[in-house]
N, C-alpha and C positions, 0 to 999 in steps of 0.2 A: 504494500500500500504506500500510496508516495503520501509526502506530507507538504505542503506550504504555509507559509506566512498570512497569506491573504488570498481568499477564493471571494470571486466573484459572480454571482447566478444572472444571467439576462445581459445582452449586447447589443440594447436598445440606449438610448440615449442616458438614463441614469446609471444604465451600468459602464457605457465610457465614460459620462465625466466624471465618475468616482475614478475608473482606470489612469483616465487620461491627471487630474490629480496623483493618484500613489505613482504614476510614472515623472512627474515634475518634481516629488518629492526623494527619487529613487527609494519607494519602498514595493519590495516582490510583490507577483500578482499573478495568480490562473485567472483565467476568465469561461465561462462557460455556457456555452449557448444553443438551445436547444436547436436551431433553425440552422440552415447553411450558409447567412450572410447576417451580417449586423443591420442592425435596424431592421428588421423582417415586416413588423405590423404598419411599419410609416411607407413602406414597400407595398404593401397589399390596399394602403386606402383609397378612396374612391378618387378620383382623378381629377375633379378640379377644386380639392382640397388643399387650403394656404394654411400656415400659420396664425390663428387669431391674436396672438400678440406680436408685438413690434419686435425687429428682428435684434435693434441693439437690447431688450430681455429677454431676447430667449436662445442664444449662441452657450454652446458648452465652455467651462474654462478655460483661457487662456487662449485662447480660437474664435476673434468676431468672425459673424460669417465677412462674405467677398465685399468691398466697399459695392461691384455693380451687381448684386442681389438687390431684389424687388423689400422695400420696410416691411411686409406680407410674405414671405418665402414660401413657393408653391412647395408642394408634396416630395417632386423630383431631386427637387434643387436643399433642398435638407438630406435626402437621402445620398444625395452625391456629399454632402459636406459631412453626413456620418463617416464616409467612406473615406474623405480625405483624414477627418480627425482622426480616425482608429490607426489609418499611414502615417500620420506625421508623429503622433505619442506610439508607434513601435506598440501598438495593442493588438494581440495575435491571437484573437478565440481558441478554443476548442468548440468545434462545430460539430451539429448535430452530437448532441450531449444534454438529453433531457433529464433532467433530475427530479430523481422521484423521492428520494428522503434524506433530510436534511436533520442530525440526531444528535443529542451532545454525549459525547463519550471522553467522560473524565474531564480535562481541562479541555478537550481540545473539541472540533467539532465535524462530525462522522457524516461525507455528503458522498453519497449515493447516486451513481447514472444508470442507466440500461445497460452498460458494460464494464464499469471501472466502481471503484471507491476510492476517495483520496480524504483526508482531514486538515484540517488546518487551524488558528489559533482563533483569526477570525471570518467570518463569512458574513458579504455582504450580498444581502439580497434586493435586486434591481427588476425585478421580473415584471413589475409594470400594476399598477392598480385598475388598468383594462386587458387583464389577461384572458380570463374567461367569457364568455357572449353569455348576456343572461337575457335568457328563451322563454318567456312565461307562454301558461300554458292558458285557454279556455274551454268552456263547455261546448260538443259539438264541433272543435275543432278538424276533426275525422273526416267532417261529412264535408267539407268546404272542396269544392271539384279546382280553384285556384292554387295556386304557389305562394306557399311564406316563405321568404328569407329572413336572413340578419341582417341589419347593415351593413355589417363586416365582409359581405360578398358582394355589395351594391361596390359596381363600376363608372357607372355612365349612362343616361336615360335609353342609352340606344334598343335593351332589349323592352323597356317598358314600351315602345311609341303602339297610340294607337289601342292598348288599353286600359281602365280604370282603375287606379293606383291609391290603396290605401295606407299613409304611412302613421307609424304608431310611435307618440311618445314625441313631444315640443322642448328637445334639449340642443343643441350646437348641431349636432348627426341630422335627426330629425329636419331642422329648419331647412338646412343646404339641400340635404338629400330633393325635399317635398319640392323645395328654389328650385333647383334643376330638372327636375322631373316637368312642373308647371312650365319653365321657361322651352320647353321642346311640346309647349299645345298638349301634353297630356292630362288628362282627366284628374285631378290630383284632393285627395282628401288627406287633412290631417287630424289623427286624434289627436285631443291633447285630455290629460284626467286633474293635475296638480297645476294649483299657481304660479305663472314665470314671472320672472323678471326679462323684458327683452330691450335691448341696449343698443344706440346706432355704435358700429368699428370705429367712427370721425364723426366728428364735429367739425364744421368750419374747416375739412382739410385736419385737423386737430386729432391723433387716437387717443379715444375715450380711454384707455389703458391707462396711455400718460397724464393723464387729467387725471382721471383718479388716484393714481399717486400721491399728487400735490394734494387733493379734496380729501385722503385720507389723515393727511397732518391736521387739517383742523378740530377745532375743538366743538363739543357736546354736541357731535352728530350734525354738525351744520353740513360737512363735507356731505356725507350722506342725503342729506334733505334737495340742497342743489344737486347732488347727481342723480336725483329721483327726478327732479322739476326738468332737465335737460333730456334725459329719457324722454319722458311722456313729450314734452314739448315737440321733441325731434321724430318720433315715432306716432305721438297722436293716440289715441283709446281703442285699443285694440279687441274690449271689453265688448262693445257692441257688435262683433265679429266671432265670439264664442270664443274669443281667449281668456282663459282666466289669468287677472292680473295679482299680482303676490300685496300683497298690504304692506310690506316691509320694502323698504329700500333693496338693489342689487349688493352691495356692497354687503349689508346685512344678513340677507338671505345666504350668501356667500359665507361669512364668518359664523351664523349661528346655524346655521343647516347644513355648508356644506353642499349647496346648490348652485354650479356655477351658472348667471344670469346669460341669458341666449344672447347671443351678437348677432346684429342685425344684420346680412348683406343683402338686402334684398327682399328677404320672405313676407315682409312688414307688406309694403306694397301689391304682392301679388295678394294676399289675403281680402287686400282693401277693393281690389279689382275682380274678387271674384276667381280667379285664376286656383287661388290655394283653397279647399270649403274646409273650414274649420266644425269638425265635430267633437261630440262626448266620447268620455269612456266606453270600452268594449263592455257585453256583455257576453256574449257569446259567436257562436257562428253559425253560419247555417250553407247548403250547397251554393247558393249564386252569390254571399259575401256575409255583410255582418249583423247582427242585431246589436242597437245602441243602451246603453243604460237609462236612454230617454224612453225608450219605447218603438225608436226608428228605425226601420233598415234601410242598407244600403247595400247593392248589387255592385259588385268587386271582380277583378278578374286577380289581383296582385296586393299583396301584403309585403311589406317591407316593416319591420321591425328595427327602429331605432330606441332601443328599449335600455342601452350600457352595457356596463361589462361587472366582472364581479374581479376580485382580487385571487381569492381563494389561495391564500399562501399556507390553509389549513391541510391541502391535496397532498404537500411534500414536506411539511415542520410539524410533526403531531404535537400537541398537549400546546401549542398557540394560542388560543380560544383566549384565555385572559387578560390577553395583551391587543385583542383586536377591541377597535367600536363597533357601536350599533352598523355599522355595514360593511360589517368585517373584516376591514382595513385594519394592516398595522400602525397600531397609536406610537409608539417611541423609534425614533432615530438610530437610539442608542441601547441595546439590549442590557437589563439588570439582572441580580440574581443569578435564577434558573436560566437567562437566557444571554449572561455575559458572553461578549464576542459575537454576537451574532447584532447585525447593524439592517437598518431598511431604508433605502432610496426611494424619493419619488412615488412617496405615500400621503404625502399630507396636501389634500383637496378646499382648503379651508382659504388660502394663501390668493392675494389677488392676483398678484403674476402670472399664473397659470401651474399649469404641470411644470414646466419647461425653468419657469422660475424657482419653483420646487428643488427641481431637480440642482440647478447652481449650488444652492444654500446646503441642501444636503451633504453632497459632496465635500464640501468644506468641510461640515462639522462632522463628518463621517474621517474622514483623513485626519483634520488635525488629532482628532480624541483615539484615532490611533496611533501617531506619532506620538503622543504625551504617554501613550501606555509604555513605551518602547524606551 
């Protein structure tokens, strides 16, 4: 069994800039990755997927992306820049290496692939807080003679054209997905069940991002109160169109829920025009589409499900359960006790930056707190 200093699970972006960190610091590193190339999931997303935050917050360590990168970085053009970053920090995966259990044994800790076993002091885990697709299920779903997907397999309107398209769930996924679908004349429904907050990308040329930054420093919620007022302003009552509107400011809903607020490109206006029809909650199914929790059907040929992802880092760390929250996320950075040396990347959803800005911070505190053990 071999041993290392520092293992690393996931060769998505949390799991190099932690890399890309221990390698600036010269402290050793495996890395391991279930897929055949880094960044796999930002590989597979739907195609004309940008970056929602501005590109100088959201570049890994030590690596702006290109000065002539678009401030929005499409899909592609991150995935090339993963690829540069892992070249230029000398970051060498082990590919295809899916780790099924991760154990502590003794001091050290016991991680487990399909064909190997190796330990190390500590392990950081980067596998991502949208690892798993979460698939709910309904009554009567059996009998529906159309096609569900995930969104995780949505490419491009091209196979929807032509028929009636119901998409599930008013998050970031959701919004774009339904955007592009309507914007290629297709028939386009969206459920929505919980309260959003939806937000224009710019103001005035202005990203809403970076405003709220500044709007965050102020004091007793005023930030908040104006960045509610410039919302609605800019977007308009999206209430009388069957969206439900959140009573809490974006920022808020963010910090105490844990809900990040939808960014607008677009979806706002096709709603307004009739393009996107905004419906209720599912109730069930039935052969030609759905039954609503209002009482209404609707005749579907297509379901797309923009429903999230789940974490489930419980699949390969058994006896985890007390250390995740209510949505099974791991809660600390920094593993205590029973779970010393074992560290989690780009897990904390709470954060206005994003994932991406997440992920920065982590790294840091993930690196230096093991340089100081050292």
């Amino acid at each position: 069994m071999r041993t290392f200093e520092n293992i690393i699970i996931g060769a998505g972006p949390a799991g190099l800039a932690v890399a890309g960190r221990m390698s600036r610091h010269n402290l050793p590193f495996e890395i391991l990755e279930q897929a055949d190339q880094v960044g796999v999931r930002w590989r597979n997303h739907y195609d004309r997927l940008l970056l929602h935050t501005v590109k100088e917050y959201s570049h890994l360590p030590f690596k702006p992306f290109p000065k002539d990168y678009p401030r929005y970085v499409p899909r592609q053009m991150f995935v090339d820049y993963l690829e540069s970053y892992a070249n230029e920090f000398k970051i060498h995966p082990q590919f295809n290496q899916a780790v099924k259990s991760i154990k502590k044994r003794g001091e050290k800790w016991l991680v487990e692939t399909e064909n190997q076993s190796l330990q190390a002091n500590n392990v950081v885990i980067a596998t991502g807080i949208n690892r798993i697709p979460n698939i709910p299920k309904w009554p009567g779903q059996e009998l529906f003679k159309g096609e569900i997907i995930h969104s995780i397999s949505y490419k491009n309107a091209e196979p929807f054209l032509a028929k009636k398209v119901l998409v599930v769930g008013l998050g970031n996924t959701g919004a774009e997905l339904a955007l592009d679908l309507s914007e290629h004349d297709i028939e386009t429904f969206l459920s929505v069940r919980s309260p959003v907050n939806i937000v224009p990308r710019d103001v005035m040329g202005r990203p809403v991002q970076v405003t709220g930054k500044m709007l965050a420093k102020l004091p007793f919620n005023i930030g908040d109160w104006i960045g509610s007022k410039v919302g609605k302003l800019v977007i308009g009552d999206l209430g009388k169109y069957g969206v439900p509107i959140s009573k809490i400011s974006p920022s808020a809903q963010l910090r105490e829920h844990g809900q990040t607020p939808v960014i607008d490109l677009g979806t706002s206006k096709q709603i307004k025009s009739g393009k996107i029809q905004v419906v209720g909650d599912l109730s069930s199914f039935y052969e030609k589409g759905v039954l609503l929790k209002s009482g209404n059907q609707i005749e579907i040929d297509q379901v797309i499900l923009a429903t999230g992802y789940k974490a489930k880092v419980q699949d390969f760390i058994p006896n985890i359960t007390k250390i995740l929250d209510k949505k099974e996320v791991p809660i600390p950075q920094i593993g205590k006790g029973d779970y010393k040396g074992l560290y989690f990347s780009g897990y904390d959803y709470n954060k206005l930056g994003g994932i991406l800005g997440t992920i920065i911070e982590d790294s840091r505190t993930i690196t230096e707190h093991i340089l100081n053990k050292n």
